[in-house]
N, C-alpha and C positions, 0 to 999 in steps of 0.2 A: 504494500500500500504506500501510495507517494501522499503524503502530506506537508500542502504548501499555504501561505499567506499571500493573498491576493488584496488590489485594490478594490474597493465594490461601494458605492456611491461615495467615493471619495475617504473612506475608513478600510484601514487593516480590515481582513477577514479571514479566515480557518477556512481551507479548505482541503478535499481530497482529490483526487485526479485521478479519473475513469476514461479512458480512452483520451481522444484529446478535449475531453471537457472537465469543467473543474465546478463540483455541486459543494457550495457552505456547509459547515461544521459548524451547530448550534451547542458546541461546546466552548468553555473557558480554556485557555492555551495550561494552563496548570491540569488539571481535570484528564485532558486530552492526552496530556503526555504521561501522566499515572496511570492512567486507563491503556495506552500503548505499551508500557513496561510491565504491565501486569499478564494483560491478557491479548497480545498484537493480534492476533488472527480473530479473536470479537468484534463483528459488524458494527461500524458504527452504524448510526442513522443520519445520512447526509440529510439536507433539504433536499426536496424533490426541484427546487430551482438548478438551474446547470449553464454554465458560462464556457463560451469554445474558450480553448487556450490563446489561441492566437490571438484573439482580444482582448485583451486582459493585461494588463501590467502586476506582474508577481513582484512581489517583497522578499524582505529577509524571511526564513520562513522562523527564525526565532530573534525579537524587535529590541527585548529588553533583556538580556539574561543578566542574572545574580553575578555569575563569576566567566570569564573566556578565559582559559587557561588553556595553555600552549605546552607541547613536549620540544626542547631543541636538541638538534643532532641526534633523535632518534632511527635515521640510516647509517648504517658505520659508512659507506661512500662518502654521505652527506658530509660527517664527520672530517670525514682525510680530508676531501676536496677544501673546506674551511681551514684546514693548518691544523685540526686539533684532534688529538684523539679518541678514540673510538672511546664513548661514556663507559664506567661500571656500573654508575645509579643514574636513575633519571635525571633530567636537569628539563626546569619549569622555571616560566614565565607567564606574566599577564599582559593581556590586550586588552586596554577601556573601552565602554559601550559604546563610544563617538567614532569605532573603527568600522562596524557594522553596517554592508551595504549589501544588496541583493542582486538577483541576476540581472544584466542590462544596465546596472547603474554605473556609472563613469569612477573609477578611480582618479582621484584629484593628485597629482606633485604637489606640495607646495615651496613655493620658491626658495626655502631654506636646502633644500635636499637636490642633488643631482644626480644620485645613486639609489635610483629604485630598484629593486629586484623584486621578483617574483618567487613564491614558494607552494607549491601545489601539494597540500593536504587533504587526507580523510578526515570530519571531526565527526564526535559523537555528540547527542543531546541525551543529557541528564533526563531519565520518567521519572523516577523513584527516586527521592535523598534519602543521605543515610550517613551514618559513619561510622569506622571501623569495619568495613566490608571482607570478608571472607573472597580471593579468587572465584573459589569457585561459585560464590553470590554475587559476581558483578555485572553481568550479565543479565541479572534480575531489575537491575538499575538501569539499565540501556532504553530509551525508547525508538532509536535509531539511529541514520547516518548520513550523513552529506559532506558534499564538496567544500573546500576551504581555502582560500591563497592568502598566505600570511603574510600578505604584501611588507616586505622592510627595507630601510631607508639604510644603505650601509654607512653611506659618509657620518649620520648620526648617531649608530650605534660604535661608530670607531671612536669618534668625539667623545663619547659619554662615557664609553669601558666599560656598558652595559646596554642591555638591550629594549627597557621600555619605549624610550620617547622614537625609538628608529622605527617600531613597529607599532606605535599607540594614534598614529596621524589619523584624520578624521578621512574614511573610507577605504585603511587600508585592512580591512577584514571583511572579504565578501565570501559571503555562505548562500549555497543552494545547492539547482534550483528549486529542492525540496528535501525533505526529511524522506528515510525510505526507512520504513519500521522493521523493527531486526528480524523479525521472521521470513521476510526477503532474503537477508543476508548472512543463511547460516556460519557461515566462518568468515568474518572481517579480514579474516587473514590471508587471503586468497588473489585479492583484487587486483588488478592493473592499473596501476595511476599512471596519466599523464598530463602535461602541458604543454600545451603549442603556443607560441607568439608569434603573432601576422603568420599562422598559421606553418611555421615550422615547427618541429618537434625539438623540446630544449632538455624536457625530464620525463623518461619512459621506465617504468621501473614496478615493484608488484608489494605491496603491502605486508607479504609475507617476509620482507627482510628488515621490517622491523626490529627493532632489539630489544624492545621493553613490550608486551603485548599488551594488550587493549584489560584485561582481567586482574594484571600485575600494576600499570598505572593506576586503574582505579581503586584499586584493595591499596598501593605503596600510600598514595594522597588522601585518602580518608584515614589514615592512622591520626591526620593532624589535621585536616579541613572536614567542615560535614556538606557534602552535598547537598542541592538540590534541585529537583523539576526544574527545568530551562537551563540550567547549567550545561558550556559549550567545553568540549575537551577535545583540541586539537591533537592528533598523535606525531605531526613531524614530516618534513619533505625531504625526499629523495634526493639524490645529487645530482646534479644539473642547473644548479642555480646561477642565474647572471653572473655574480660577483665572484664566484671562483672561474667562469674565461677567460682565455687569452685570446684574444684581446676582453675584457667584461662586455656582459653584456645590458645594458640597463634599461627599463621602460622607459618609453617617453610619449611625451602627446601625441595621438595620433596612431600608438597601438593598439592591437588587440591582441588579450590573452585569454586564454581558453583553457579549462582544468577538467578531467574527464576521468572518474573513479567507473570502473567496472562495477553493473549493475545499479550504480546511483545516477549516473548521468552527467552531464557537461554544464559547466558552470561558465559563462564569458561574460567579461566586461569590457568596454574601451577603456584608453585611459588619455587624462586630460589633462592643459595647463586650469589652475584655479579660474 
């Protein structure tokens, strides 16, 4: 089941997507996402209203989350490529709500930064909070999954000697172009991710070379954060990023990038000067 956010008389709306039409969810996004983590294969009951896709302007399909929390150098490639090596423990960061943009929305530069890159992620949405989670319970938390490019600014993460402000700029967190409920997606772990920009292929790589699994980060971070519903957990992109080419390669106005998870679907934005 895809479950996405749509526009519809000018307000967010819940919806599911049946073919290429998309009927409203007369649930609360909280509600909605418990209800997915408990029982995913439970019919909901759309409205019997239904809007073609191609009409429609979709949103982020989650507008507000609690916490976006990020995995870095979760690909050992990813790792070396960056100068660094391959993690023993996770390493986590955050990304502010003001990063979150949806399918079709334009990714903005803004003129402090000349060094954008792209980073093509899986992330997860929090159904169930919890904390202190058992591995083999995490999975009971999951409502599902979608595309994610952790757009970051490297000239400002080298400035800083740290990574929020490079990755916290307003629209560099775009998620879609829906939630696909884990019962779609028996093993996370399987997937082919990719990105293209202006339609060349930059990072082609498979979810299974992960290093920290989806079951271990959420069980490692609930020992000391407590989850909850709408909560975003990015797991990490693959190598192939701008900033480690020779020559780099970096966005700029006037591209298009494209992020495409196996079974969840293609995520594309343009990108723009302010």
């Amino acid at each position: 089941m895809k479950i996405l956010n749509f526009e519809l008389d000018g307000k967010p709306c819940l919806g599911v997507l049946k073919g290429d039409s998309i009927a409203p969810i007369p649930l609360g996004l909280d509600d909605l996402l418990r209800r997915l983590s408990e029982r995913p294969q439970a019919g909901l009951e759309p409205s019997p209203r239904s809007f073609p896709l191609r009409e429609v302007r979709l949103l982020a399909p989650i507008l507000r989350p609690g916490k976006i929390i990020c995995v870095g150098r979760n690909y050992a490639e990813h790792a070396r490529e960056r100068g660094g090596e391959v993690p023993t423990q996770p390493i986590f960061f955050l990304k502010s709500n003001n990063t979150l943009c949806g399918p079709g929305d334009a990714i903005v530069i803004p003129p402090v930064t000349s060094q954008v890159d792209y980073e093509a992620e899986m992330a997860l949405v929090i159904g169930k909070g919890g904390k202190n989670i058992p591995e083999d319970k995490a999975y009971e938390h999951v409502a599902g999954y979608m595309c994610m490019n952790d757009v970051s600014a490297r000239d400002l993460q080298n400035a800083d000697k740290q990574w929020f402000r490079g990755k916290s700029c307003d629209t560099f967190a775009p998620i879609g172009p829906w939630i696909v409920t884990k019962d779609e997606i028996p093993d996370p772990h399987k997937l082919r991710i990719s990105l293209t920009l202006n339609g060349e292929t930059m990072q082609d790589s498979n979810t299974g070379n992960m290093i920290f699994s989806i079951p271990f980060l959420i069980s490692y971070l609930s020992r000391t954060l407590t989850f909850e519903a709408g909560d975003i957990l990015s797991t990490g992109t693959p190598e192939g990023v701008g900033g480690a080419r020779t020559p780099p390669v970096f966005m700029k106005p006037g591209d298009s990038v494209s992020i495409t998870v196996e079974k969840i679907g293609t995520l594309t934005n343009p990108v723009v000067a302010p």
